[in-house]
N, C-alpha and C positions, 0 to 999 in steps of 0.2 A: 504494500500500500504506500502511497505518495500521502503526504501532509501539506496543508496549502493553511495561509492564510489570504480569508477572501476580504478586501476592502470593497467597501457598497459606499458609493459615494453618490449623494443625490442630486441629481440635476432639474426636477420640481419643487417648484415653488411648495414648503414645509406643508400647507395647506392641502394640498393634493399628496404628500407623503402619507400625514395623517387619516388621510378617507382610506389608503390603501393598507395601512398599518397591521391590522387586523389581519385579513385574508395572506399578506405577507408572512405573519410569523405562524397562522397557520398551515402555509407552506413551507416552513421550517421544520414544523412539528415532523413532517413529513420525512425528513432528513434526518431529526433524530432517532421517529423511529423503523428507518432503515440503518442506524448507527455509523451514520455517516459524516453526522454531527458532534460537535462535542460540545460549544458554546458560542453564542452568538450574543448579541447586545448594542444599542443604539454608541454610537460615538460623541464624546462631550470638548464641545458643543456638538449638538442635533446636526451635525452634518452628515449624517451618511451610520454605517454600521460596519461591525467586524465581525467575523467569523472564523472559528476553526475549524475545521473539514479533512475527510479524507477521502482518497479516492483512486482508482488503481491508474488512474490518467489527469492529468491537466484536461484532457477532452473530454473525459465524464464529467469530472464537476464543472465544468461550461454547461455540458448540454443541461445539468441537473440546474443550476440558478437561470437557463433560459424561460421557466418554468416560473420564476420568481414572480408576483404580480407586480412589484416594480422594475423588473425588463419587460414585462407583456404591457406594462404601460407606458413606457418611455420614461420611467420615472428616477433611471439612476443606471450607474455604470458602475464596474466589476475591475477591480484589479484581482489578480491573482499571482500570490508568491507560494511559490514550492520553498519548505524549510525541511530540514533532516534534524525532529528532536533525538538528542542526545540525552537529555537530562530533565527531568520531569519526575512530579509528584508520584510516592509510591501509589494511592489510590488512583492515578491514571494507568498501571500495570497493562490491565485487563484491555483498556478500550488501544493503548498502542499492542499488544501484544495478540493479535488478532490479524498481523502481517503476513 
């Protein structure tokens, strides 16, 4: 498995983030419970969002946040960094050790 962190940076006016907000992190739900997720969370200041992710490609986890309701709305852009944890919390064992 590959490790990414995904930067969601918004390109809507916060008003129109907020209408989508909702059906958004219920399409996260989705992610976690594919265990594909690990944590996600708005960024401070409200610009955008972060997430940890895995996935056996950089092209899965694209096609999977195509799905996001703020990319099917135009509502924000996607950075993706591939990282290699080395060192992480004993209780994250289980979710890296599934490689």
């Amino acid at each position: 498995m590959k490790h990414f962190l995904v930067e969601i940076i918004y390109k809507a006016p916060i008003e129109k983030i907020e209408e989508l907000t909702q059906s958004h992190r219920e399409f996260l739900q989705t992610g976690y419970q594919k265990g594909i997720l690990l944590l996600s969370g708005p960024k401070v200041p409200r610009t955008g969002g972060i997430v940890i992710a895995k996935a056996n490609s950089l092209k899965e986890i694209m096609q999977f946040f195509l799905s996001d309701p703020y990319s099917l709305n135009n509502a924000a852009n996607y950075n993706y960094i591939e990282f290699n944890p080395k060192s992480y919390q004993q209780i994250l064992s289980k979710w890296f050790s599934t490689e």
